[in-house]
C-alpha positions as CSV (number, residue, x, y, z in Angstrom):
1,X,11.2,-195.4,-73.0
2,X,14.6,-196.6,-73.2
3,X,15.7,-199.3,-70.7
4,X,18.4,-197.3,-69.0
5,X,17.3,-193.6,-67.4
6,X,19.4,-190.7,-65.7
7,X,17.1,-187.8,-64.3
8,X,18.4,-184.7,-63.5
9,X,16.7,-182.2,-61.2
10,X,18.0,-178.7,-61.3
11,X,16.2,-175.8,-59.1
12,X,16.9,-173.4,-62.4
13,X,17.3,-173.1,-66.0
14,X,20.5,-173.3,-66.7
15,X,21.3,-175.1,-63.4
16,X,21.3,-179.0,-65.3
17,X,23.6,-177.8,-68.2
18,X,26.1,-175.8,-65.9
19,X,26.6,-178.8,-63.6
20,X,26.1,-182.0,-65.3
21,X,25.3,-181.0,-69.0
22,X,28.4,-183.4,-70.0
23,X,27.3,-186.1,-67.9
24,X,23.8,-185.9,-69.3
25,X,25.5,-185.7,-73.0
26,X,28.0,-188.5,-72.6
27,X,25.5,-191.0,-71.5
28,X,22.7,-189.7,-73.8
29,X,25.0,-190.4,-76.5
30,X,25.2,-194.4,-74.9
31,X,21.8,-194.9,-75.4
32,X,20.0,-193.6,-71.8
33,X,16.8,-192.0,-71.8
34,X,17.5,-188.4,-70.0
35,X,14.5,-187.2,-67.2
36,X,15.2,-183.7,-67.3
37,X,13.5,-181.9,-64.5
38,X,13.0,-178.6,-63.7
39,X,11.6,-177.4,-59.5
40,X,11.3,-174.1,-59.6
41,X,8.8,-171.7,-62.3
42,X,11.5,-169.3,-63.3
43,X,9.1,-166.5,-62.2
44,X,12.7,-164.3,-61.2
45,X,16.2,-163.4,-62.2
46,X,17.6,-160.6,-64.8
47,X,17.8,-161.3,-68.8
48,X,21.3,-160.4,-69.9
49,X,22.1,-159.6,-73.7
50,X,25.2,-158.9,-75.2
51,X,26.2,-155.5,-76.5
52,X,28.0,-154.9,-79.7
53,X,31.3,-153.7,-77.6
54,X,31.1,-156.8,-76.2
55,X,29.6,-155.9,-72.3
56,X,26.8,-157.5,-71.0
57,X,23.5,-155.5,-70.4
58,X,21.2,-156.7,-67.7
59,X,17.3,-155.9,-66.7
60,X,15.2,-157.5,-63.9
61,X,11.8,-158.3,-65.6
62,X,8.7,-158.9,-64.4
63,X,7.8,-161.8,-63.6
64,X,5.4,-162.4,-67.0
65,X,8.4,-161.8,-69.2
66,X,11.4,-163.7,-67.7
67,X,9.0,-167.0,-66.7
68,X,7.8,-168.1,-70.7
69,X,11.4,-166.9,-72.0
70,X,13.5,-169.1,-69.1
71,X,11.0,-172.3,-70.3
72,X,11.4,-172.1,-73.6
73,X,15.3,-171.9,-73.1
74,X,15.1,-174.7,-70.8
75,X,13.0,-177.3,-73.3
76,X,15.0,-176.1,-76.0
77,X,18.2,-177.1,-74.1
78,X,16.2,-180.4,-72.9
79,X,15.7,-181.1,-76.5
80,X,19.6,-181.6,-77.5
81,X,19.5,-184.4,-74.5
82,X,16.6,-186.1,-76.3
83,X,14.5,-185.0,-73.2
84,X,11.3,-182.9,-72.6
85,X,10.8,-180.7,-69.3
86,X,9.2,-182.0,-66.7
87,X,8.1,-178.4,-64.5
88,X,7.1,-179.1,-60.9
89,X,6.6,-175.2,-61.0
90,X,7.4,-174.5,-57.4
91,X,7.9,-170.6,-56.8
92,X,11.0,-169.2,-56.6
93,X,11.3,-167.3,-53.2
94,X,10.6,-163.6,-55.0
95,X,9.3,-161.7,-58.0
96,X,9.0,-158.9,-59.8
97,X,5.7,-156.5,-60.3
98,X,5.3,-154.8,-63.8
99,X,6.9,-151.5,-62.3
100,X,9.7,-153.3,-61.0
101,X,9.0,-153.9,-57.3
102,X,10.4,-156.6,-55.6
103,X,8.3,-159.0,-54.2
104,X,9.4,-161.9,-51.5
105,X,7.1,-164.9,-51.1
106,X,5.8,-164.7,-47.2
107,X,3.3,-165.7,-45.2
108,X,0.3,-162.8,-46.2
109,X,2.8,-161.6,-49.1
110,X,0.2,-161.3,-52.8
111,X,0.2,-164.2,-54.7
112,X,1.2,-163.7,-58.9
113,X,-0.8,-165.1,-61.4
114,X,1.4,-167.8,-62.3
115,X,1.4,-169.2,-58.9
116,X,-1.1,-171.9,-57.4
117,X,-2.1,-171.7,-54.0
118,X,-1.7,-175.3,-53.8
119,X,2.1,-175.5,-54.2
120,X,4.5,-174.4,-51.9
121,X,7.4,-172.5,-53.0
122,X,10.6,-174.1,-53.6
123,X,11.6,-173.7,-49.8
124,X,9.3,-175.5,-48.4
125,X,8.6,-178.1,-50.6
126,X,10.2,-180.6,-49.4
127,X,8.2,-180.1,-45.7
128,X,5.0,-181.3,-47.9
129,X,4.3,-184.2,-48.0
130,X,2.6,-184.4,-51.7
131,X,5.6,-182.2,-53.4
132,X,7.9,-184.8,-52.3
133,X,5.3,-187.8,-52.8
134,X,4.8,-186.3,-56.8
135,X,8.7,-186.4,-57.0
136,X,8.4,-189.7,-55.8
137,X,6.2,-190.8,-58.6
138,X,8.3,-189.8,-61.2
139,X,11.0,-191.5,-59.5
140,X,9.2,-194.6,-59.6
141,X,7.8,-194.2,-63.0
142,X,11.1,-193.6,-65.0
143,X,13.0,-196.5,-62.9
144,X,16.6,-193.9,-63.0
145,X,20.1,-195.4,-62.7
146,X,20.8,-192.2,-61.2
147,X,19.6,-189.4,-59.9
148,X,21.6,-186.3,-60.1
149,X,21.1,-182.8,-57.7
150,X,22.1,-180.0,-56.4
151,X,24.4,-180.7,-53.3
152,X,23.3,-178.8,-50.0
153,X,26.7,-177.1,-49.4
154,X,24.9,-174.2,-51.0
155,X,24.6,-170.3,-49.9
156,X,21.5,-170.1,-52.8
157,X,18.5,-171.4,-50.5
158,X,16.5,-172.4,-53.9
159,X,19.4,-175.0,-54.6
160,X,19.6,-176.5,-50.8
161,X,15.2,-176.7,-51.3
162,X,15.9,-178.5,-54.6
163,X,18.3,-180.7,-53.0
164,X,15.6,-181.4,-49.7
165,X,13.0,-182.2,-51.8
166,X,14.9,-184.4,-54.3
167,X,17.0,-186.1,-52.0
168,X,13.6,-187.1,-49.3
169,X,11.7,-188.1,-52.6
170,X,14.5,-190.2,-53.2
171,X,14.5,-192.2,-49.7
172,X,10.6,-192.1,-50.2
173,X,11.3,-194.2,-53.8
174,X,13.9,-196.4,-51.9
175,X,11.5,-197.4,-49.1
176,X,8.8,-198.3,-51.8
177,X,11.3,-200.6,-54.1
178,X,13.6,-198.1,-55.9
179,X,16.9,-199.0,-56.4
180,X,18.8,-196.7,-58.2
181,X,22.0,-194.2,-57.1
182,X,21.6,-190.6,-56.1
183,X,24.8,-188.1,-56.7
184,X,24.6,-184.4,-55.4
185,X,26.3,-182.9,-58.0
186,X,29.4,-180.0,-56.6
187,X,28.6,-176.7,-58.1
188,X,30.3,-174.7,-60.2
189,X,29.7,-171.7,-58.6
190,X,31.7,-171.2,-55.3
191,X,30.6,-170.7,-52.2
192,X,31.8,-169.8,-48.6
193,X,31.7,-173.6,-47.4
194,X,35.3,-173.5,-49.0
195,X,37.4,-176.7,-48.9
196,X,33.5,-178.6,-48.2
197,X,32.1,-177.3,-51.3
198,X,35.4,-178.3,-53.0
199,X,35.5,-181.8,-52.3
200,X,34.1,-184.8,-54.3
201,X,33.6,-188.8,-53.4
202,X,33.8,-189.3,-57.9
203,X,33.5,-187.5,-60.7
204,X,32.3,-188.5,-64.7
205,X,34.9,-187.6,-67.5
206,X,33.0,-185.6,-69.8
207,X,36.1,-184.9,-71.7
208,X,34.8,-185.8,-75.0
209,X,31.3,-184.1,-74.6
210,X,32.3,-180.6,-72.9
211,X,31.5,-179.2,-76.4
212,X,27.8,-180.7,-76.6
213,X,27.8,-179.1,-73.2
214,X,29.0,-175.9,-74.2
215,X,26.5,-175.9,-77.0
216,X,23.7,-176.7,-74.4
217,X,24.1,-173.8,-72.0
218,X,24.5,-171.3,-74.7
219,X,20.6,-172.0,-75.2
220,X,20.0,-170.3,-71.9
221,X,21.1,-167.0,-73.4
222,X,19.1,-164.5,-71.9
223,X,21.3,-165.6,-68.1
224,X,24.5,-166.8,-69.9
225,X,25.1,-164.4,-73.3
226,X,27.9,-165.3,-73.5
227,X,29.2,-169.2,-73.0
228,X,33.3,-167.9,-73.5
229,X,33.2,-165.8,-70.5
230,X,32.3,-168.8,-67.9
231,X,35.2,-170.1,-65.7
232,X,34.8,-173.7,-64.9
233,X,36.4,-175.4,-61.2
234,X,39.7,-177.3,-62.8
235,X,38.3,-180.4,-61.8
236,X,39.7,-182.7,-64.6
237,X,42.9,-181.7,-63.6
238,X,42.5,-182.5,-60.6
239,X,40.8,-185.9,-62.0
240,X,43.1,-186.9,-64.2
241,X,41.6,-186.0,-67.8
242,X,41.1,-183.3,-69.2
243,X,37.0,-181.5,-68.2
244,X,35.4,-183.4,-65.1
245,X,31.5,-183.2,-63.4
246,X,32.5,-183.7,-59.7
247,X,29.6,-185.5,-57.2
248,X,28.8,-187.0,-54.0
249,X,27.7,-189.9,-53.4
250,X,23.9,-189.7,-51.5
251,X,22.9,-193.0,-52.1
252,X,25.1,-195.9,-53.9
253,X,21.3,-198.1,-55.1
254,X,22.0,-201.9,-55.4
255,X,25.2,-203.2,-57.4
256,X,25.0,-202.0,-60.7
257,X,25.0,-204.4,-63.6
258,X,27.1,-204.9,-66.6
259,X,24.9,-203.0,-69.0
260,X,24.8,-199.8,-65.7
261,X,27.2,-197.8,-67.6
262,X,27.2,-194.6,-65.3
263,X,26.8,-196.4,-61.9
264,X,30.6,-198.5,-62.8
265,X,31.7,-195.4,-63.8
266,X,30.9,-193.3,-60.9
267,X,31.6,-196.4,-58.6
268,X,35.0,-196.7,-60.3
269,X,36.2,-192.9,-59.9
270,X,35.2,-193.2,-56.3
């Protein structure tokens, strides 16, 4: 394990490149061990493809096709960050049945295959005591400088839950001898929080590692066919170089050291 860890929890595949795939890339590249984990089981969403003229062609799988494809994109993606998955496989809040009914997780609702009864869905996790206690663990057990999330100024509920459950498994960690930083990362997608969602306590130039990015998301190709068509928040501008990942700051950890590379840069831009 190298001495110096970041850990990333996204609620998605896809959601860790989009927001913080430069960060992750930059410091990757400065010798830190990346904790790439993933909340949710993927077990819903459409798979895009590209057509020849150039339009984008989307269907709404069932659940037993879109879950496998979405992990191996995700590992695959892991993999240029040096990283493995870690899956926590909380459901996602719906799913699809093979002849393309919707289903939403409720009390009473059928349970798919791929879900245990033992593991609350991605909404509730963080009201259970041994979802956020696991995430807690692995907390402990990597030792991260940083922590990076999904911020709660969110209208996608899967995102807030991954934020909840990350950010009480963090104070859990603290109160048993952690001492890292936790950053809720600001989306790229916009929401109707407007000038809220668009604010930022720091921000990590990723300038020189938007490309390794780039490269990154295009591995989630059956949600993001194609990576020219995205249409990032200007925040480097607006930083002062020239591509930006924007944060808030959760929860600052002790003083960083010399050798704590992203905690003086964070701490600096703030």
């Amino acid at each position: 394990m190298a001495e110096r860890m970041v850990m990333a929890v996204g609620a998605h595949a896809d959601d860790i490149e989009l927001n913080v795939g430069g960060t992750l890339a930059k410091y990757h590249a400065r010798g830190y061990g990346i904790v790439y984990v993933m909340a949710t089981n993927n077990m819903s969403g459409g798979w895009s493809r590209l057509r020849a003229d150039g339009t984008v062609a989307t269907r709404t799988p069932p659940w037993h096709e879109i879950l496998p494809q979405r992990r191996l994109e995700a590992e695959a993606a892991a993999r240029t960050l040096g990283a493995e998955p870690i899956h926590l496989d909380h459901p996602q809040r719906h799913y699809r049945r093979d002849d393309g009914t919707l289903v939403e997780l409720r009390y009473g609702c059928e349970r798919p295959e791929c879900v245990s009864p033992d593991v609350p869905t991605i909404l509730t996790a963080h009201e259970h005591e041994p979802s956020v206690r696991r995430l807690a663990d692995l907390i402990l057990a990597h030792r991260p400088e940083a922590i990076l999330t999904h911020g709660v100024a969110m209208v996608d509920m899967e995102h807030v839950g991954t934020c909840l459950l990350t950010t009480k498994a963090y104070r859990q960690a603290v109160e048993r001898g952690h001492d890292g930083m936790l950053l809720h990362w600001v989306d790229i997608t916009p929401t109707i929080f407007g000038e809220r969602h668009a604010g930022w306590d720091t921000f990590v130039d990723v300038s020189e590692h938007w490309e390794a990015k780039l490269a990154a998301i295009a591995l989630h190709a059956c949600q993001i066919p194609d990576v020219g068509r995205l249409d990032f928040p200007p925040w480097g501008e607006a930083c002062g170089c020239a591509r930006a990942e924007a944060f808030n700051i959760a929860g600052r950890g002790q003083e960083p050291s010399s050798d704590w590379e992203l905690s003086r840069e964070v701490l600096g831009n703030a």
